[in-house]
C-alpha positions in Angstrom: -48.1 -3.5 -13.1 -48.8 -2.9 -9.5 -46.2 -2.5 -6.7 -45.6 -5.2 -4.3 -45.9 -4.2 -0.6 -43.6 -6.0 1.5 -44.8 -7.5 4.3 -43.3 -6.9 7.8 -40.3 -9.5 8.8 -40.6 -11.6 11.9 -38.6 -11.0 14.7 -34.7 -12.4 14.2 -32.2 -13.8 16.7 -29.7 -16.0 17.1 -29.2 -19.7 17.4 -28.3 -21.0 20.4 -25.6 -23.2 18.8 -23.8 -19.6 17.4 -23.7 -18.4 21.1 -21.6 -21.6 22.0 -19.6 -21.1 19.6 -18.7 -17.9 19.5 -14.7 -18.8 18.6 -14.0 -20.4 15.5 -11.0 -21.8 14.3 -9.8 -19.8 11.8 -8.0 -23.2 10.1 -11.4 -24.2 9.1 -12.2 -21.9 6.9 -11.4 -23.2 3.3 -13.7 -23.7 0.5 -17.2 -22.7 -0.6 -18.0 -26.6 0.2 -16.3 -26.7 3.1 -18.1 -23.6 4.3 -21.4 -25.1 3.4 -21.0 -28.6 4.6 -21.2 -28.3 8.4 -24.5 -26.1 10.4 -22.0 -25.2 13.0 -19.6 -23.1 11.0 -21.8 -20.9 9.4 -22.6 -16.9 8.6 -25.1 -14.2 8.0 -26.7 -15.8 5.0 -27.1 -19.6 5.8 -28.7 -20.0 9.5 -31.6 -17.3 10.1 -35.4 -17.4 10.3 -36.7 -17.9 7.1 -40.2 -16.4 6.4 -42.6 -15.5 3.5 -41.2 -12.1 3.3 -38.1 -11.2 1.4 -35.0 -9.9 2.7 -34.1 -6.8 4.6 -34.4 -4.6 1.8 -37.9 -4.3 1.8 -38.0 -1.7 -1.2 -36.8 -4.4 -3.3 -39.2 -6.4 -5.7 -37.9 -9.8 -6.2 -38.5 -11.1 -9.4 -38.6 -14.9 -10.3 -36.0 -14.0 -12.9 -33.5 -12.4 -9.6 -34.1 -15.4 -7.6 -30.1 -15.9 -5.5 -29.2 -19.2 -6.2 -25.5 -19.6 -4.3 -24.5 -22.6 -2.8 -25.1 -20.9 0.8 -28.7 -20.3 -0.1 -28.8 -24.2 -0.2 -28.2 -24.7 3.8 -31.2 -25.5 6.3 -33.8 -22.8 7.8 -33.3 -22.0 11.6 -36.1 -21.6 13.8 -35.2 -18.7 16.9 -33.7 -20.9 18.9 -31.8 -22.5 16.4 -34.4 -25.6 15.5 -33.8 -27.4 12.1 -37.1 -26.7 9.8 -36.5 -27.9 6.1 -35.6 -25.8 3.5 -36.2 -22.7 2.1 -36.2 -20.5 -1.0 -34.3 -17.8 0.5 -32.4 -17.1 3.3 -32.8 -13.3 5.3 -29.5 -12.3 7.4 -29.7 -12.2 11.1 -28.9 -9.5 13.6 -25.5 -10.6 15.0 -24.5 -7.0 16.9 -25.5 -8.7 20.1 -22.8 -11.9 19.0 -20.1 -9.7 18.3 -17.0 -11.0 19.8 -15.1 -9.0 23.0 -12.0 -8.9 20.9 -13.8 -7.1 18.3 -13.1 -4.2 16.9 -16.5 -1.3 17.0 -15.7 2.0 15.0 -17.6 4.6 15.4 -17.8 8.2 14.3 -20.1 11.3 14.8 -20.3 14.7 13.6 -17.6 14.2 11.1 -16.6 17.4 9.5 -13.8 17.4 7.1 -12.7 20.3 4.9 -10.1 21.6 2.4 -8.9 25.0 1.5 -10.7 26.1 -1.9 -8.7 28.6 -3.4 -7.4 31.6 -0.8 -11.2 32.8 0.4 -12.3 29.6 2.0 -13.0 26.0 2.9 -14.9 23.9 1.2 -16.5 20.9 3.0 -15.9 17.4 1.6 -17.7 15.6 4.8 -20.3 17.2 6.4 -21.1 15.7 10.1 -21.4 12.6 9.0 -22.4 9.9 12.3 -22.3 6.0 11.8 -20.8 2.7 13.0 -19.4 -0.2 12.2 -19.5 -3.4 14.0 -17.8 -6.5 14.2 -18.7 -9.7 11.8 -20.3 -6.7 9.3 -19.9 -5.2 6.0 -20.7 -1.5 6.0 -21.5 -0.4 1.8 -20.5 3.0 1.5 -22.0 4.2 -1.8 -22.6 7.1 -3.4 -22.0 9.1 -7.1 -18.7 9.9 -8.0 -17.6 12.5 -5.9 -19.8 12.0 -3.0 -16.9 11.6 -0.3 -16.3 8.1 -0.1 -12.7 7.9 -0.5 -12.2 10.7 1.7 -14.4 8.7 4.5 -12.3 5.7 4.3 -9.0 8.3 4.8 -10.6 9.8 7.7 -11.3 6.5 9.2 -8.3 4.6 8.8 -6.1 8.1 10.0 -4.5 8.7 6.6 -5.7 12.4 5.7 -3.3 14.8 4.1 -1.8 17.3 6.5 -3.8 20.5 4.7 -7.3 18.9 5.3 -9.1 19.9 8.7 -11.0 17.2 10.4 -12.9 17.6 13.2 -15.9 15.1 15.3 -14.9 11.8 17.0 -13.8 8.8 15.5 -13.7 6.1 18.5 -12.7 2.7 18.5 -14.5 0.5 20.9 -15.6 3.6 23.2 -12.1 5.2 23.6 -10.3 7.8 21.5 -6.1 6.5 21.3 -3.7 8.2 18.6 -2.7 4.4 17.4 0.4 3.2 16.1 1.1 2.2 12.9 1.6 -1.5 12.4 5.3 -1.9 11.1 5.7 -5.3 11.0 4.9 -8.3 9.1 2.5 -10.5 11.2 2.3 -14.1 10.7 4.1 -14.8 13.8 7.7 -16.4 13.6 5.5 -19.7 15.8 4.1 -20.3 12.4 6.0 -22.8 10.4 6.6 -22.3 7.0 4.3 -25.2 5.7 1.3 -23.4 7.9 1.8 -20.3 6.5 1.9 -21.9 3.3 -1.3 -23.3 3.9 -2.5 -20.4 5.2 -1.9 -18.6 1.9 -3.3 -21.6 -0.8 -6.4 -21.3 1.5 -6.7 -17.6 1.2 -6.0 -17.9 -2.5 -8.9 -20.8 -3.5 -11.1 -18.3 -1.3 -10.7 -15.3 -3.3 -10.9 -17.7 -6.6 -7.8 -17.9 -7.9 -6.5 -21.2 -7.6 -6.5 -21.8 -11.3 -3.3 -18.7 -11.4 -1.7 -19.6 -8.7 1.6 -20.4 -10.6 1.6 -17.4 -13.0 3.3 -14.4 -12.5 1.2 -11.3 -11.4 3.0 -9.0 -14.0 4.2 -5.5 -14.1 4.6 -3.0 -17.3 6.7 -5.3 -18.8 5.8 -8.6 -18.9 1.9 -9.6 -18.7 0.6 -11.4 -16.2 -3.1 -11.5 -14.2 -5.6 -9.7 -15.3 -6.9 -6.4 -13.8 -9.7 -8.3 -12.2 -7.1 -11.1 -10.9 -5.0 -8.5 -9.6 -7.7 -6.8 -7.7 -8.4 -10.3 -6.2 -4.7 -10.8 -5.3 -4.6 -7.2 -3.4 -7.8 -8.6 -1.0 -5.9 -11.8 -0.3 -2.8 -10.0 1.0 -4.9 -7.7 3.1 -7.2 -10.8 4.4 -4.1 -13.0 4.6 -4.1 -12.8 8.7 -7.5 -12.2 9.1 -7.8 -8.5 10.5 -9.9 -7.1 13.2 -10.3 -3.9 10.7 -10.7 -3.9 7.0 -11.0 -0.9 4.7 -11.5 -1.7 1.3 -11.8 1.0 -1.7 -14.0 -0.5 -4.4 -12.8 -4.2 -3.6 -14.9 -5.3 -6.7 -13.7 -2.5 -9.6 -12.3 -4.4 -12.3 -14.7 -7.8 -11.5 -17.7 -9.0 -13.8 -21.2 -9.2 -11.8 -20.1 -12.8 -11.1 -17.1 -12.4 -9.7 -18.1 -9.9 -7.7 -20.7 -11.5 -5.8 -18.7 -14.4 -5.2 -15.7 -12.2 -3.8 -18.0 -10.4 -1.6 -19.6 -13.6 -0.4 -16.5 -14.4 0.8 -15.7 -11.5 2.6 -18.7 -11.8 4.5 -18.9 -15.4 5.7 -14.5 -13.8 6.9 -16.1 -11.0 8.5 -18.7 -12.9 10.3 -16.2 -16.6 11.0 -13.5 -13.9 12.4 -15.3 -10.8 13.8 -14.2 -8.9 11.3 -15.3 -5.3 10.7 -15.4 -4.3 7.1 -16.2 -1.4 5.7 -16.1 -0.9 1.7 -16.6 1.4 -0.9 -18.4 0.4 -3.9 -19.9 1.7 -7.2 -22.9 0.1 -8.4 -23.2 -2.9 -7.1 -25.3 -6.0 -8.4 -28.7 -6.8 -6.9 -27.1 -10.0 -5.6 -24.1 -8.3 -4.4 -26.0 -5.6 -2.6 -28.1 -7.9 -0.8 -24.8 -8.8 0.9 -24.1 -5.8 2.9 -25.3 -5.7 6.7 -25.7 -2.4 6.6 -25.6 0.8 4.1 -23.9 4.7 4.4 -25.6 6.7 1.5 -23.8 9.4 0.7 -24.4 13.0 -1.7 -21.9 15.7 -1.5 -20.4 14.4 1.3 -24.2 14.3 3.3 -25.6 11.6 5.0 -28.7 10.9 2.5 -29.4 7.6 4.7 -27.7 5.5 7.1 -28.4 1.8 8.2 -30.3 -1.5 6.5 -31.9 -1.2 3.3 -35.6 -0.5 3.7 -38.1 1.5 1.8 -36.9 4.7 2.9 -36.8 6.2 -0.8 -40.7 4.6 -1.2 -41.7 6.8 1.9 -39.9 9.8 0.9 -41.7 10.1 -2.3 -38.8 8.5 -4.3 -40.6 4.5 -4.9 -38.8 1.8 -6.8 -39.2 1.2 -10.0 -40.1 -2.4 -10.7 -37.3 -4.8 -12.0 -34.7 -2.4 -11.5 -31.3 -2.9 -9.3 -32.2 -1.0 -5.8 -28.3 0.6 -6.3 -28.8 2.2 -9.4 -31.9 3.6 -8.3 -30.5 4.9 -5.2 -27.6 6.2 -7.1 -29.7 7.5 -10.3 -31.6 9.5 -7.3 -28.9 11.4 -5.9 -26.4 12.2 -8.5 -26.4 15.7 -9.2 -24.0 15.6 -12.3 -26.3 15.8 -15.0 -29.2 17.5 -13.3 -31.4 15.3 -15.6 -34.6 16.0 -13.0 -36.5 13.0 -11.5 -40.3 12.6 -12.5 -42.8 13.1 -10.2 -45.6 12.9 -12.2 -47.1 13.6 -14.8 -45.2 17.3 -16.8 -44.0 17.5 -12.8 -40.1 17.1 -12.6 -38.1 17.7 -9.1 -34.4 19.0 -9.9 -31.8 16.4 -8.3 -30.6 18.8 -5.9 -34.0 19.1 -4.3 -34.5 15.7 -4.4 -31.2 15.3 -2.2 -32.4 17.9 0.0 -35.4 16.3 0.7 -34.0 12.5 1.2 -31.0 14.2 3.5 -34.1 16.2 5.5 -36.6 13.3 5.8 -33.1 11.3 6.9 -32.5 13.8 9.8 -36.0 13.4 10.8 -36.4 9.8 10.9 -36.5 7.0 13.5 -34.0 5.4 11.4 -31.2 8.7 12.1 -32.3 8.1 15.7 -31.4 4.7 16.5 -27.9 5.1 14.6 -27.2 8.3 17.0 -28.4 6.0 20.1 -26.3 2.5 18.4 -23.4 5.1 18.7 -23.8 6.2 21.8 -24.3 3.0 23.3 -21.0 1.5 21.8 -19.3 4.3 22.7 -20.9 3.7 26.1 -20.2 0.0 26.5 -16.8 -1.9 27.9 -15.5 -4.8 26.8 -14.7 -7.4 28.8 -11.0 -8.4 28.9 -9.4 -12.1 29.4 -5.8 -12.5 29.3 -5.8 -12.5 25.6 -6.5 -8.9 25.3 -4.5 -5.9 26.9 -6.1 -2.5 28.4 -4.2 0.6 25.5 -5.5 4.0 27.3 -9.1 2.4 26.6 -8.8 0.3 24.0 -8.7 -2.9 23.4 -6.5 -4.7 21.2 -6.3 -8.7 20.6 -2.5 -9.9 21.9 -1.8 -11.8 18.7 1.8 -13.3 20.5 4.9 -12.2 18.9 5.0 -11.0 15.2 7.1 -11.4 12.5 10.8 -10.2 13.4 13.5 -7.3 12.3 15.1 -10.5 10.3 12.3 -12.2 8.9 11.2 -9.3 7.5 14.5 -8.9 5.8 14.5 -11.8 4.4 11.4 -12.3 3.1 11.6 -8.8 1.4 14.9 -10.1 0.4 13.9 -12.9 -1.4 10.8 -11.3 -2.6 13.1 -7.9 -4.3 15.8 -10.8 -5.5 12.8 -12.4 -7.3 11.5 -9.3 -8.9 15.0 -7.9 -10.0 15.5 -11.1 -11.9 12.3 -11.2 -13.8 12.5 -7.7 -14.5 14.9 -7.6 -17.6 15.0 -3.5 -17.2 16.9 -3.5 -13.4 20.1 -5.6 -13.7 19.5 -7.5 -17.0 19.7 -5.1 -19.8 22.6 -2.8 -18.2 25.0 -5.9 -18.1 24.3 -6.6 -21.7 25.3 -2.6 -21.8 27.9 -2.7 -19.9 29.6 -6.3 -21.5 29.2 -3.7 -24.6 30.7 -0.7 -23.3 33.9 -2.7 -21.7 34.1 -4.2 -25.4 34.2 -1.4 -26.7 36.8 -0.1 -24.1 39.0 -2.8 -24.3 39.5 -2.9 -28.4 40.2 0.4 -28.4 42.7 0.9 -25.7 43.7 -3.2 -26.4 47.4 -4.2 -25.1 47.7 -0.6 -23.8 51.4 -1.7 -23.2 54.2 0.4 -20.9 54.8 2.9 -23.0 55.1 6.6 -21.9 52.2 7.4 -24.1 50.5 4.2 -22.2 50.1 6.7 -18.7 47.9 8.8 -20.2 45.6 6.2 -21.8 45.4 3.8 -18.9 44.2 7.3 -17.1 41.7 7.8 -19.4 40.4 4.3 -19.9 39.5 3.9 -15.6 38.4 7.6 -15.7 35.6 6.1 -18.3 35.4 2.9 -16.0 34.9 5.4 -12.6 32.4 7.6 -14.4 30.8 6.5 -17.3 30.4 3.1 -16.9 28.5 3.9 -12.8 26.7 6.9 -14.6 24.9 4.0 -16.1 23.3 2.9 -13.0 20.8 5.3 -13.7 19.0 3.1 -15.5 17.8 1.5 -12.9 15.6 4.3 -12.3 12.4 3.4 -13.8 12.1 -0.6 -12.2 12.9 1.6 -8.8 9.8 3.7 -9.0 7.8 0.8 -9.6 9.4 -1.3 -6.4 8.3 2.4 -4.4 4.8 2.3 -5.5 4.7 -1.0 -3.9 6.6 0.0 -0.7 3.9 2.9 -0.6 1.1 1.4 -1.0 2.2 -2.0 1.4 3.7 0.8 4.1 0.1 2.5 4.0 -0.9 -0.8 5.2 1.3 -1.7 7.8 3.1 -4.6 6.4 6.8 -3.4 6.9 8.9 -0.9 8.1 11.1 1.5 6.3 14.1 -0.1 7.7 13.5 -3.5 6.2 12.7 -2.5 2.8 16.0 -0.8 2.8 18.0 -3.3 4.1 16.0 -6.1 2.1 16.8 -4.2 -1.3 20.1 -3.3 -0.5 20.8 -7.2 0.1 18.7 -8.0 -3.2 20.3 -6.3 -5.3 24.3 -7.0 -4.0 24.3 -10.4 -6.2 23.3 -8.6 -9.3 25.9 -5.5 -8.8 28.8 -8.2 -8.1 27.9 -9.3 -11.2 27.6 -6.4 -13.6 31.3 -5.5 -11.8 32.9 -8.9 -12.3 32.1 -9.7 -16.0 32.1 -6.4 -17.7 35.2 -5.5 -15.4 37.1 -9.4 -16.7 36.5 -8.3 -20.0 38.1 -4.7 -19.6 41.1 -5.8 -17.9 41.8 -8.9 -20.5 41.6 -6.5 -23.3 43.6 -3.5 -22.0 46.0 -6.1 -20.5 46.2 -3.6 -17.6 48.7 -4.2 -13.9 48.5 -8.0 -13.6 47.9 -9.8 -10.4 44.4 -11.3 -9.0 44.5 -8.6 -6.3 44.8 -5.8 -8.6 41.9 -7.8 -10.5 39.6 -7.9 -7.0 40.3 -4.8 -6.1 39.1 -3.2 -9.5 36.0 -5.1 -9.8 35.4 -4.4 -5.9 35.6 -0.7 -6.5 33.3 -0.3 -9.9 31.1 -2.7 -7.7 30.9 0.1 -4.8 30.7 2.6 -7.7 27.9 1.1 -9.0 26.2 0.6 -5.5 26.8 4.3 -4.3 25.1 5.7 -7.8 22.3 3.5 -6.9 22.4 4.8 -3.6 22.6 8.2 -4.9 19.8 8.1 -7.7 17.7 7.0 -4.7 17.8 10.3 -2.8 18.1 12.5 -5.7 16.8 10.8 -8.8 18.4 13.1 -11.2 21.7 12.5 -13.0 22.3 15.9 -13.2 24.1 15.6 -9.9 26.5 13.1 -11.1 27.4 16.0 -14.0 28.2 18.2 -11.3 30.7 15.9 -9.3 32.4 14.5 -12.8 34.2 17.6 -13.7 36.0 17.9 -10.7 36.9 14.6 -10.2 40.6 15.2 -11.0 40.9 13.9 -14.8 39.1 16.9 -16.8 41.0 19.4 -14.6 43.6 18.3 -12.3 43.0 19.4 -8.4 45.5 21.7 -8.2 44.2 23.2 -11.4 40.8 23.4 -9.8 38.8 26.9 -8.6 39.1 27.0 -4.8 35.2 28.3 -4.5 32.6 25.6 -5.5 34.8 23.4 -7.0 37.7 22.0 -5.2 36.1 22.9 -1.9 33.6 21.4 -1.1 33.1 19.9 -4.5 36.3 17.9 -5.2 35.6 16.7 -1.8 33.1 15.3 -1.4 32.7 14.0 -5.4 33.1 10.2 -5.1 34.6 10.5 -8.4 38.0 11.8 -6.8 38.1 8.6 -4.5 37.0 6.3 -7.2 39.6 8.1 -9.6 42.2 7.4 -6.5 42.0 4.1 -5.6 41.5 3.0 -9.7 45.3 5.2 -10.3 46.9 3.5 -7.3 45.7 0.0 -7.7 46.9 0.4 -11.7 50.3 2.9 -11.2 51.7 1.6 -8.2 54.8 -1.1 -8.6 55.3 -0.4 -12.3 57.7 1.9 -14.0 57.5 3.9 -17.6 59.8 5.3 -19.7 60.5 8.9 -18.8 60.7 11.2 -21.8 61.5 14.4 -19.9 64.9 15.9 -21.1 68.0 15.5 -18.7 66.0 13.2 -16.1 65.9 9.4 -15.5 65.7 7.0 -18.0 62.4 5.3 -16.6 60.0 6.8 -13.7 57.9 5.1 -11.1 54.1 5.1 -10.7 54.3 6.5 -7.3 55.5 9.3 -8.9 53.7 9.7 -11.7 50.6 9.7 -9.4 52.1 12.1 -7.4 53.4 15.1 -10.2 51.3 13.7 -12.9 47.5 12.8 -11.6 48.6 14.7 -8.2 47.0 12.4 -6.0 46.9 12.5 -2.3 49.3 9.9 -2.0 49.2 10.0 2.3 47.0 6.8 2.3 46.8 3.4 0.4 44.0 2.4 -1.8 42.2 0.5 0.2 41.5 3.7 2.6 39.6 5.2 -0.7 38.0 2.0 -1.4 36.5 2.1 2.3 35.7 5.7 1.7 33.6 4.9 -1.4 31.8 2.3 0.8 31.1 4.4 3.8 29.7 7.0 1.3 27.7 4.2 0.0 26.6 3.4 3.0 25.7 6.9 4.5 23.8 7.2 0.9 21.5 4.2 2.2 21.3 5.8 5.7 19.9 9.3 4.3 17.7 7.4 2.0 16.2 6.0 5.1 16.2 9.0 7.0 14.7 10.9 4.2 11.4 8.5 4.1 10.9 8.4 8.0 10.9 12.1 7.9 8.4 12.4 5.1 6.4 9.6 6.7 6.8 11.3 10.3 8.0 14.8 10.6 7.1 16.2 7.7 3.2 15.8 8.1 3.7 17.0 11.7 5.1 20.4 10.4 2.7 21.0 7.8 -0.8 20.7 10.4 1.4 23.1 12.5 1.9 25.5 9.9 -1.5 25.5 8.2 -3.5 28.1 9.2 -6.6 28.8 7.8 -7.7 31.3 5.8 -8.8 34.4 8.3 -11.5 35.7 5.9 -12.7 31.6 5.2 -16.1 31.2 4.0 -18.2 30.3 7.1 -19.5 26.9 6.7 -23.0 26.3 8.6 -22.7 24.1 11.8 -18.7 23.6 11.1 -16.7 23.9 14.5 -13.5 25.3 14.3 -10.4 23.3 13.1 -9.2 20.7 15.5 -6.0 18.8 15.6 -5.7 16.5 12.3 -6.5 13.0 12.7 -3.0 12.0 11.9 -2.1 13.5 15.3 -5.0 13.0 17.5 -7.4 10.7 16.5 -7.1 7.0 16.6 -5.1 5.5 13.8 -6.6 3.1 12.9 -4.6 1.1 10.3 -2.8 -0.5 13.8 -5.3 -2.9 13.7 -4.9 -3.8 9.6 -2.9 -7.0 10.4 -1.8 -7.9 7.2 1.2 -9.5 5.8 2.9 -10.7 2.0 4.6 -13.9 2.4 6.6 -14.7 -0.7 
């Protein structure tokens, strides 16, 4: 069969109606149809200059049976200056770097290095100067074999290396290098009513295809829900929600059938090109159709540039043609993936070994005009200014959009709030199944200690019935443990992104979860008293449900800092039941372990709200007929009797509390501090393997280069 040559492409420019309207309203975006409907509000794919050749990627031989058939393949041809011609088979994509919007956002990076320690001898190099761009209204494909780098590219552009990998080249946004801060904060603006951001979302949701589930439950490891491909859709949507200057996506399509695929990416490019939006994606394997989509591709081998820019016949003139009626991707990827070694024919009994093959395509690369004009694209973005209106502001040389004012402290709390209310109730593991446990437990309780009564024997079993309640029954709270893990995954993965801060997922899940503690206090805690008919009296009722309620809430608070129960083991002992405090070994034990044990001041407040105002008969020879509880607290439980009850219940809250506060504390200095220490304390090796053409080790990227996930405006409204 004999190879098609493609025939050169016209010269490409843009209409005169997209330079007019350079600003579109991002409220019109909505449907496939609606996209398709009007000539003004169109992207890449529908207006260009239609010719006899196919499109950009020149390599490719278009069979009748791969013929695109989308519904923007169906709009009118565009002459240069933006005349209406008839229609056309196929539609090629037009240049739009000279249309990119001031606000935009232009990424750039050049010799990026970026290194690990391998074993104690060395470094090993996962990037190796790497230079490339990314402008605004284009998807950037970063493709490559497993292992190539890709992931680690993404990192190293959106700032979130680990603190033991060395990075060093220039990663600029817009011309100027800015350590950027990280976006904290939900950001539909509070100007935005709640029926616009409602519409705001159903519009985002029928773009990504998923109107059909938009009343079922995305699921968790408990109940079903969407499917993996569904889910994958639902994570874009969040991140597209506000439209962001700056959009990283790791294999946006993984889990999506060829179909849904192309239509997701469709989307994402008539986004990026409606809202000057610079994309850059990772992707494995892509469709014919799919591939087709991207403005421009980064090919990448063992962390080498194999080719950078539009798809052309590079491969053809490197001695690597296309193979007829085969996807352009998998022949790239089949190319340069060096895992199997399988050899690549050259001819006939000649075979080249993949690893020269990737030598050759990285060399003839190096040596191109192609390499050439991507070094000069980045130096002339790095070289260029953008104008600024008063919608922009001037950041050390960087440009950012003034979106107004964003989502508030208190919105965020109570959307996460109502979100972590939402998700505790469906989840029958947080809240659910413990008060069926503890309903059991207090029945259990309260038939065997049932109408205790006020007998002397009585002392000593009310004593041990609240010690169970004050240890026991809040050891429980453990259980929480696993639906708590699962809530942090989210909180990492949506803090990565900028959606929140650390403060308001605190305070949102502390507020969530208050309704459900009151309520695993109240009913468990009815049942317990009714039974064991213990000191009557609502208050003595409120305050006993109040304190297994702060019990129950400082566990929690407890199990998030140290999630082990093993700690709670420690404190139980020396509580005061199982050995009384005076009884207690000074070291360890009573000091500082007694005092600081919330189980003493749980233990207090239970004895004194149960002992105090009631009198027992005294079996003690030669004494009084009956004794008080004041002084059975006092000889019998020695308690600190200097303060009322109420003191220990506001001690068990404060600890509580502080709990909470460390919790917090803990995160930001993970998030912040720790990472700091760790770059300054790495040192490498002194006897590293000498990598060719690496400079030495530079300031991570986490500390000095721009970062970049400020400009990821994202947000989850519930």
């Amino acid at each position: 069969m004999p190879r098609w040559t493609p025939s050169p492409s016209p010269p490409r420019s843009p209409s005169t109606d997209t330079m007019k309207n350079d600003r579109v309203d991002m409220g019109s975006i909505g449907s496939e149809e609606d996209m398709s409907s009007s000539t003004e509000n169109f992207f890449p794919f529908s207006t260009a200059i239609v010719s006899a050749s196919p499109p950009p990627h020149s390599d490719i031989h278009r069979s009748p049976s791969l013929g695109i058939h989308s519904s923007f393949e169906k709009s009118l041809e565009v002459d240069a200056v933006g005349q209406q011609k008839g229609e056309g088979n196929f539609v090629t994509r037009i240049d739009i770097s000279s249309m990119a919007k001031p606000n935009g956002v232009f990424l750039t990076w050049k010799d990026l290095w970026v290194t690990v320690p391998d074993g104690k001898n060395g470094l090993r190099a996962i990037l190796q100067g790497l230079t490339g761009y990314a402008q605004p209204g284009e998807v950037l494909a970063i493709m490559g074999p497993s292992g190539c780098g890709q992931s680690t590219l993404l990192d190293a552009l959106a700032g979130r290396l680990g603190s033991n990998t060395w990075q060093v080249g220039d990663i600029l946004i817009n011309g100027g290098k800015q350590r950027l801060a990280f976006g904290t904060s939900l950001q539909l603006p509070d100007s935005m009513s709640r029926s616009e951001k409602r519409e705001r979302a159903e519009m985002t949701i029928r773009e990504m295809g998923l109107q059909d589930a938009m009343n079922t439950r995305i699921g968790g490891w408990i109940v079903k829900g969407l499917s993996g491909g569904q889910k994958r859709r639902v994570s874009i949507c969040i991140e597209i929600l506000t439209r962001p200057k700056l959009l990283f996506l790791d294999e946006p399509t993984s889990g999506l059938d060829s179909a849904a695929s192309f239509h997701v990416m469709s989307r994402i490019v008539k986004l990026a090109y409606h809202d000057g939006i610079t994309v850059i994606a990772s992707i494995h394997q892509p469709s014919s159709e799919v591939f087709e989509l991207f403005h421009n591709l980064c090919l990448l081998s063992s962390g080498k540039t194999v080719y950078f820019g539009s798809a052309s016949n590079f491969f053809g003139s490197s001695g690597f043609p296309w193979p007829p009626l085969r996807n352009p991707s998998d022949h790239y990827l089949r190319t340069i993936n060096k895992d199997f070694d399988a050899g690549i024919e050259q001819g006939p009994g000649e075979r080249m070994s993949t690893e020269e093959a990737i030598n050759l395509l990285v060399r003839s690369y190096k040596s191109s005009e192609t390499c050439l004009q991507v070094q000069g694209r980045v130096s002339e973005i790095c070289q260029q200014k953008v104008n600024s209106d008063r919608s922009l502001f001037l950041w050390k040389g960087v440009m950012l959009e003034n979106r107004g004012s964003h989502a508030s402290f208190i919105t965020q709390c109570l959307v996460l709030t109502r979100r972590s209310f939402v998700s505790m109730y469906r989840d029958l593991g947080y809240y659910w199944l413990r008060l069926a446990i503890y309903i059991a437990l207090c029945l259990c309780v309260g038939t065997i200690f049932y109408d205790i009564g006020s007998s002397y024997g009585s002392i000593q079993a009310r004593g041990s019935m609240l010690m169970f309640v004050a240890a026991f029954l809040t050891f429980l709270a453990i259980g929480g443990f696993p639906s708590f893990v699962e809530d942090m995954k989210i909180f990492g993965r949506e803090r990565l992104n900028g959606h929140y801060g650390v403060a308001s997922f605190v305070v949102g899940n502390t507020f969530s979860s208050i309704p459900y503690l009151l309520m695993i206090s109240l009913i468990p805690g009815a049942i317990a008293c009714y039974l064991v008919d213990l000191h009557d009296g609502l208050e003595h009722f409120i305050f006993f449900a109040l304190t297994l309620f702060v019990c129950v809430m400082l566990v929690e608070s407890l199990m998030m800092i140290v999630a082990s129960a093993g700690i709670q083991g420690v404190m139980m002992p020396c509580g005061g039941f199982f050995r009384l405090p005076n009884d207690l070994p000074e070291a360890f034990w009573k000091y500082p372990m007694y005092c600081i044990a919330f189980h003493k001041f749980a233990s207090q407040g239970f004895y004194k709200n149960e002992f105090e105002g009631l009198t027992f008969p005294n079996n003690e020879a030669g004494g009084p007929p009956t004794t008080s509880g004041e002084e059975i607290l006092r000889n019998i439980w020695q308690l600190e009797m200097g303060n009322s009850k109420w003191v220990d219940l506001a001690i068990l809250f404060g600890t509580a509390v502080l709990y909470r506060l460390l919790f917090l504390g803990i995160i930001k200095t993970v998030e912040e501090v720790t990472p700091m220490i760790k770059a300054l304390l790495a040192v490498p090796p002194q006897n590293s393997m000498q990598i060719a053409g690496t400079p030495h080790r530079s300031t991570p990227l986490h500390e000095a280069k721009p970062r970049l996930s400020h400009f990821l405006f994202v947000m989850f409204w519930s």
